[in-house]
MMTF fields as JSON, N, C-alpha, C and O atoms, coordinates in Angstrom:
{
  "mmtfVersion": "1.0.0",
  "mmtfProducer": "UNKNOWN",
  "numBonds": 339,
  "numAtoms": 340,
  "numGroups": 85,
  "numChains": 1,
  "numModels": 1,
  "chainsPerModel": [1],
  "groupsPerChain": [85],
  "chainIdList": ["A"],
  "bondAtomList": [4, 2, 8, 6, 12, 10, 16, 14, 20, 18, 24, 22, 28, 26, 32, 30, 36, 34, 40, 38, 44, 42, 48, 46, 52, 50, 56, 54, 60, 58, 64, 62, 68, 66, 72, 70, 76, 74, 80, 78, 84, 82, 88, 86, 92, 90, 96, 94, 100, 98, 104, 102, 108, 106, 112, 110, 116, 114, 120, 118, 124, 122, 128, 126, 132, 130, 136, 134, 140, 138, 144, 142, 148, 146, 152, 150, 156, 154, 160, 158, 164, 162, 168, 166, 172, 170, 176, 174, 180, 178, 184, 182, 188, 186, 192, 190, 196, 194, 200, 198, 204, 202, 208, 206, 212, 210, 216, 214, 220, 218, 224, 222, 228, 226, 232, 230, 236, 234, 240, 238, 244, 242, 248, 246, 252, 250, 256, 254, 260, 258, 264, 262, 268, 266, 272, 270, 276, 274, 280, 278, 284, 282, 288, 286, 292, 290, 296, 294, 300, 298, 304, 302, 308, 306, 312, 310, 316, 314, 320, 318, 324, 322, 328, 326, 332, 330, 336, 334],
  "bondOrderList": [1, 1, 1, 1, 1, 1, 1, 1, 1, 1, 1, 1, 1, 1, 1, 1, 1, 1, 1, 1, 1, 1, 1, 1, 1, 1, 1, 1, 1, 1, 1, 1, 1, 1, 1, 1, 1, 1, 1, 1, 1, 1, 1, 1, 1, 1, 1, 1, 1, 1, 1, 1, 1, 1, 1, 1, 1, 1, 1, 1, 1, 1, 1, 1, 1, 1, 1, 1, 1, 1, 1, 1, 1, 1, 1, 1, 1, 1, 1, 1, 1, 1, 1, 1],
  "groupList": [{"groupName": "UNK", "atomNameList": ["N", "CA", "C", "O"], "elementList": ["N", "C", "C", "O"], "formalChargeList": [0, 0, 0, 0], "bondAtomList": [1, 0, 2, 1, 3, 2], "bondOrderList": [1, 1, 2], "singleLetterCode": "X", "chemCompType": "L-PEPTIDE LINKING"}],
  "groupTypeList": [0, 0, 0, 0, 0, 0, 0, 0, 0, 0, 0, 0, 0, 0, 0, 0, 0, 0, 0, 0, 0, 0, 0, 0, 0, 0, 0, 0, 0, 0, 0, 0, 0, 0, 0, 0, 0, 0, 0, 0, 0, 0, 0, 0, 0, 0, 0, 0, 0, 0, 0, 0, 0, 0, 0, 0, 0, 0, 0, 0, 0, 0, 0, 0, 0, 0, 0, 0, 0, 0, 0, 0, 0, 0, 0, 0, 0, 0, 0, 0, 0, 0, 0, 0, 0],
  "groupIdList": [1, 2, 3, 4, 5, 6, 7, 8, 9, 10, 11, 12, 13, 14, 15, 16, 17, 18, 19, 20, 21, 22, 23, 24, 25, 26, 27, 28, 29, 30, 31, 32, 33, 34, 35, 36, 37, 38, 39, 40, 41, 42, 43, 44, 45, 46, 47, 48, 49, 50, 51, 52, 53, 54, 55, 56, 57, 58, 59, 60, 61, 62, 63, 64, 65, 66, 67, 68, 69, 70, 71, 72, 73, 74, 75, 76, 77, 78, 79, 80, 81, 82, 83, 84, 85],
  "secStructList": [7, 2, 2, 2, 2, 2, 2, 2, 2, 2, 2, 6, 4, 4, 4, 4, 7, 1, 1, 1, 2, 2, 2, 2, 2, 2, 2, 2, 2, 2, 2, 2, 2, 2, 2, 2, 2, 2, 2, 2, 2, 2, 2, 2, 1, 1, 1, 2, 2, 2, 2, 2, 2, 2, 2, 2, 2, 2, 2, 2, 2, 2, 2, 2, 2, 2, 2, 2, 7, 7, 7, 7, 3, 3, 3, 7, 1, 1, 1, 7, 3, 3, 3, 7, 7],
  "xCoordList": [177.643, 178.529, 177.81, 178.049, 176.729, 176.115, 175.47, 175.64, 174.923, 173.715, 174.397, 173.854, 175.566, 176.644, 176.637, 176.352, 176.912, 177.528, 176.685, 177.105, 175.019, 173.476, 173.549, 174.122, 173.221, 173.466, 174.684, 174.527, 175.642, 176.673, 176.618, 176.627, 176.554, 175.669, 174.641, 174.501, 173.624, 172.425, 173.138, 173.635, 173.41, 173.62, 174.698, 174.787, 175.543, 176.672, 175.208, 174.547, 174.866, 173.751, 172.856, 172.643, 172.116, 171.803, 172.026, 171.273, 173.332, 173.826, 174.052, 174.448, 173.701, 173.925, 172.216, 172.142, 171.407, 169.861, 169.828, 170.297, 169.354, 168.701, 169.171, 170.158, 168.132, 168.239, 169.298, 169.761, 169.86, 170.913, 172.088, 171.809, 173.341, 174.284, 173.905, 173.94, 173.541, 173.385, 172.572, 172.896, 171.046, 170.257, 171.14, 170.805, 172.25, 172.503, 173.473, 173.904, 173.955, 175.047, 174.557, 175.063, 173.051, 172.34, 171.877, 171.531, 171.908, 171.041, 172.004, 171.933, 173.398, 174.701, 174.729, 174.628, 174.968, 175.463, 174.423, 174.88, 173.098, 172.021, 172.042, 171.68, 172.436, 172.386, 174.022, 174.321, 174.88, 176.442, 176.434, 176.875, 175.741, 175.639, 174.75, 174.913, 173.693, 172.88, 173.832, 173.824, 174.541, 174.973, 176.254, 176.435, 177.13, 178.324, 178.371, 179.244, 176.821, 176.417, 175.719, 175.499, 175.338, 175.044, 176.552, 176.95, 177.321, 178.604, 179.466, 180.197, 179.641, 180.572, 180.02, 180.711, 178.484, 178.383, 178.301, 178.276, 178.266, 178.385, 179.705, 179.89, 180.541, 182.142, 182.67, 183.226, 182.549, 182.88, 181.781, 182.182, 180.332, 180.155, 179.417, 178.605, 180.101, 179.882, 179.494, 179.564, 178.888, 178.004, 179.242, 179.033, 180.782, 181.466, 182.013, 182.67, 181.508, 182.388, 180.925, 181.162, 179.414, 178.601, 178.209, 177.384, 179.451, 179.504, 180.395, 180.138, 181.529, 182.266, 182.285, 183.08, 181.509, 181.172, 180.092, 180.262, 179.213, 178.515, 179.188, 178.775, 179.946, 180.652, 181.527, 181.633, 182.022, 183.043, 182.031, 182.077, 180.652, 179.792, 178.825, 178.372, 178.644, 178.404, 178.597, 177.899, 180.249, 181.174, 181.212, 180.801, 181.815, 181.817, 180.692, 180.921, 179.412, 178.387, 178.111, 177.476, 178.993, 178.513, 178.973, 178.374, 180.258, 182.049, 181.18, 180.439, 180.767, 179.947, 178.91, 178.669, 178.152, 176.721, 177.296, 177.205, 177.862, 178.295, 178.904, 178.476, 179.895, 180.385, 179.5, 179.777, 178.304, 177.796, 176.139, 175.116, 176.459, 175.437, 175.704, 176.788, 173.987, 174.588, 174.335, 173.727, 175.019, 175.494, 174.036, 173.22, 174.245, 172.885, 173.456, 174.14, 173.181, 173.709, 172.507, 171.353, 172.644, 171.348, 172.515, 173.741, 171.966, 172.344, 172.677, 171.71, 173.351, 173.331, 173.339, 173.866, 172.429, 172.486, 174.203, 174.57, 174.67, 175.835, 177.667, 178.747, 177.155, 178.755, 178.251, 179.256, 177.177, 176.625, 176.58, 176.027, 176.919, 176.331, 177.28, 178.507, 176.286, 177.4, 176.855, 175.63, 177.696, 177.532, 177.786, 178.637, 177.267, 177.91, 178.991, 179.113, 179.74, 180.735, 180.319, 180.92],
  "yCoordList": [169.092, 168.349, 167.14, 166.742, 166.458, 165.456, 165.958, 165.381, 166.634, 167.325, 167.592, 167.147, 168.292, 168.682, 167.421, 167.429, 166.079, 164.755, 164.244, 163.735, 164.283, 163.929, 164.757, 164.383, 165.8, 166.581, 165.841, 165.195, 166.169, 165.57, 164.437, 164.119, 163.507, 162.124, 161.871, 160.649, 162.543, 162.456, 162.977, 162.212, 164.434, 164.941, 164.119, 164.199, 163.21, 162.134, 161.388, 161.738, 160.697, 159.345, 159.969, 159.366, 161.4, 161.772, 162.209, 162.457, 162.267, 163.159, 162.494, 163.093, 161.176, 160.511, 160.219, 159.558, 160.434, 160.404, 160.738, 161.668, 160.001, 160.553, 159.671, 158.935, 159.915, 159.027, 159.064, 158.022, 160.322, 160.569, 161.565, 162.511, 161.302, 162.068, 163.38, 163.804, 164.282, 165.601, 165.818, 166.643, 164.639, 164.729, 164.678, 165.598, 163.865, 163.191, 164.363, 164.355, 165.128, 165.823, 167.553, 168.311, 167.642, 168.812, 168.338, 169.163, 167.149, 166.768, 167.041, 167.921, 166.474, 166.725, 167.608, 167.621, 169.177, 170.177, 170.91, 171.573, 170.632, 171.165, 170.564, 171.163, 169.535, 169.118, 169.766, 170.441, 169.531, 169.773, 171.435, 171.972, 171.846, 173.481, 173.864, 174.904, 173.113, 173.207, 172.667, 173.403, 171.69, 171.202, 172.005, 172.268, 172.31, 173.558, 174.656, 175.112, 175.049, 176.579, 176.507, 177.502, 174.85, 174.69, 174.802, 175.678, 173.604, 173.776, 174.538, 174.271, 175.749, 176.813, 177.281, 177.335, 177.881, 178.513, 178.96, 180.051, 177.389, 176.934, 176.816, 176.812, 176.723, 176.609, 177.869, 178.159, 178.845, 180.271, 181.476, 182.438, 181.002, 182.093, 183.242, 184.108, 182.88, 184.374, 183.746, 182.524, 184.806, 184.948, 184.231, 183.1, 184.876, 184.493, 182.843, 182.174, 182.37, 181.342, 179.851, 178.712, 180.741, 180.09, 180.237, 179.703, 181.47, 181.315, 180.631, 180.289, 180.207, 179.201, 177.94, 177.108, 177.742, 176.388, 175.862, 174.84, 176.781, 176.629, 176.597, 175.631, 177.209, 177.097, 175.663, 175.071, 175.513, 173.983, 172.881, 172.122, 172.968, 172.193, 171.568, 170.425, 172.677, 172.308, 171.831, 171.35, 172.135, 171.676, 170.131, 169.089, 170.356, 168.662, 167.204, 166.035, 167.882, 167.544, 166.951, 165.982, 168.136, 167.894, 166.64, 165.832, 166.762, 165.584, 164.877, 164.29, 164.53, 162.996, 162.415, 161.245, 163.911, 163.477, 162.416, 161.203, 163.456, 162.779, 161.815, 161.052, 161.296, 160.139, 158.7, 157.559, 159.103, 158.0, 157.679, 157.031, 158.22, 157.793, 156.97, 156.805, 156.096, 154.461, 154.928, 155.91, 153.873, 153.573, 152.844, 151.983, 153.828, 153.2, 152.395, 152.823, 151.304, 150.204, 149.7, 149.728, 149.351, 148.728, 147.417, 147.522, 146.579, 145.724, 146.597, 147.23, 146.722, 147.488, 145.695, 144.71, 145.774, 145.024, 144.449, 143.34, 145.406, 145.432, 145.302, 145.064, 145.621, 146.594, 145.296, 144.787, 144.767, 143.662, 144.653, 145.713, 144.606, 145.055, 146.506, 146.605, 147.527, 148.722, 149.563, 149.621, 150.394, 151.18, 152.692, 152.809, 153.679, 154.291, 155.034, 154.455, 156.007, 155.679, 157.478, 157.794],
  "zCoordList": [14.58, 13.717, 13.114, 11.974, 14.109, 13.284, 12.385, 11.311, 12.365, 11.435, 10.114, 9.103, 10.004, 8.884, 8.328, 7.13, 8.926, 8.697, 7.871, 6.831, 8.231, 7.39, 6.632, 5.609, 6.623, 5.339, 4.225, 3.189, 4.798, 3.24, 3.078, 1.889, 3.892, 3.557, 2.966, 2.914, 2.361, 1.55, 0.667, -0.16, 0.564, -0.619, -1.759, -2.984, -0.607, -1.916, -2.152, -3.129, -1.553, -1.941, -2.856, -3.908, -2.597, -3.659, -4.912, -5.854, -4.744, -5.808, -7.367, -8.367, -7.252, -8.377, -8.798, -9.835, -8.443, -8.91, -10.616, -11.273, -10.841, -12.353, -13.538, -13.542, -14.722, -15.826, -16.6, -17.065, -16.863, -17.409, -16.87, -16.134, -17.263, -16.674, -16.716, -15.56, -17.523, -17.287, -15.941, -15.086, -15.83, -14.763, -13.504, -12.758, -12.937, -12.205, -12.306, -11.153, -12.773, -12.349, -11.711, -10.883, -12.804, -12.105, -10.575, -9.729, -10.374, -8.607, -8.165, -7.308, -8.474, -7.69, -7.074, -5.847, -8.279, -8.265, -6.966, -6.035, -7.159, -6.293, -4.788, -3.775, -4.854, -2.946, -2.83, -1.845, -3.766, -3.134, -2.502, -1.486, -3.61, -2.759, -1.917, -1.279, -1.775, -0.614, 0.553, 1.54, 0.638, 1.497, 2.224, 3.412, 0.958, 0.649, 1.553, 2.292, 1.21, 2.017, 3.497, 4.189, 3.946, 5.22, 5.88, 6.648, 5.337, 5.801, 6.091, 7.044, 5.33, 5.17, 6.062, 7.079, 6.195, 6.764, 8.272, 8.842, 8.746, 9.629, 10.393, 11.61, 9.426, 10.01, 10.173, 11.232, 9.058, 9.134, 10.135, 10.791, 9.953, 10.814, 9.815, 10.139, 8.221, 7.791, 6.853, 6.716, 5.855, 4.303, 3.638, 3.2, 3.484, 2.15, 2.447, 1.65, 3.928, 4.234, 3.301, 2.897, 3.313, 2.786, 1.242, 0.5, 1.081, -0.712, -1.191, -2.346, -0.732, -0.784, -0.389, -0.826, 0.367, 0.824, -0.799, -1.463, -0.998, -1.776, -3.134, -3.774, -3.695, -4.568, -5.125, -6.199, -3.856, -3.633, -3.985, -4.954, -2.531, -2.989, -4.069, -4.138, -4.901, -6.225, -7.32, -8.213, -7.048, -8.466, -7.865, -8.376, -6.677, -6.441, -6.417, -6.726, -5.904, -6.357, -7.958, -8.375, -8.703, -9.831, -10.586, -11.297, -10.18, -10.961, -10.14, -10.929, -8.736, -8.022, -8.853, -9.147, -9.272, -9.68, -11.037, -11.224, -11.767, -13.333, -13.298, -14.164, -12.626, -12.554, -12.053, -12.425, -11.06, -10.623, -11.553, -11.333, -12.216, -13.232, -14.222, -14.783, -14.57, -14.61, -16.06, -16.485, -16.722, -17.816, -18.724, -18.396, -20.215, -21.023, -22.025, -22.954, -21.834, -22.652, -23.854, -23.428, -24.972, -25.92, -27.025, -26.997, -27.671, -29.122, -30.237, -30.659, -30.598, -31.973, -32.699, -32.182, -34.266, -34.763, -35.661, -36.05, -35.684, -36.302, -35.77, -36.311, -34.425, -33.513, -32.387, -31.89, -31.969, -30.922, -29.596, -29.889, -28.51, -27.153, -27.13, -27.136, -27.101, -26.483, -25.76, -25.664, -25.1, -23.583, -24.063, -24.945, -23.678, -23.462, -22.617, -21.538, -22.716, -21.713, -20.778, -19.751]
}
């Protein structure tokens, strides 16, 4: 159970890595289902319990990854400070 616990504990902390949201949502998607398919598979015992774990884990990974990616802000000479969102 600890081991499950490190695992999904890196994979959130990692899951927001990268320069841009697309980056940060592909790291997501990649530890959430790595992590997904340790988990499942681990709880179920079986292959479909680690295709679903993996499944879950990825998407969620992904909405983590994309959301925790930081924001690129620059001056526009005209509009003054903007972000994107």
């Amino acid at each position: 159970m600890k081991k499950m616990m490190v695992v999904a504990g890196l994979a959130l902390a990692l899951g927001g890595c990268g320069p841009t949201r697309s980056d940060s949502a592909f790291t997501g998607a990649a530890f959430g289902g790595v992590a997904g398919a340790v988990i499942g598979g681990a709880a179920t015992g079986r292959a479909g319990g680690a295709l679903a774990g993996a499944a879950i884990g990825a998407a969620s990974g992904a909405v983590i990854g994309a959301s925790a990616a930081p924001r690129r802000c620059w001056d526009d000479p005209y509009y003054g400070p903007v972000c994107e969102r």
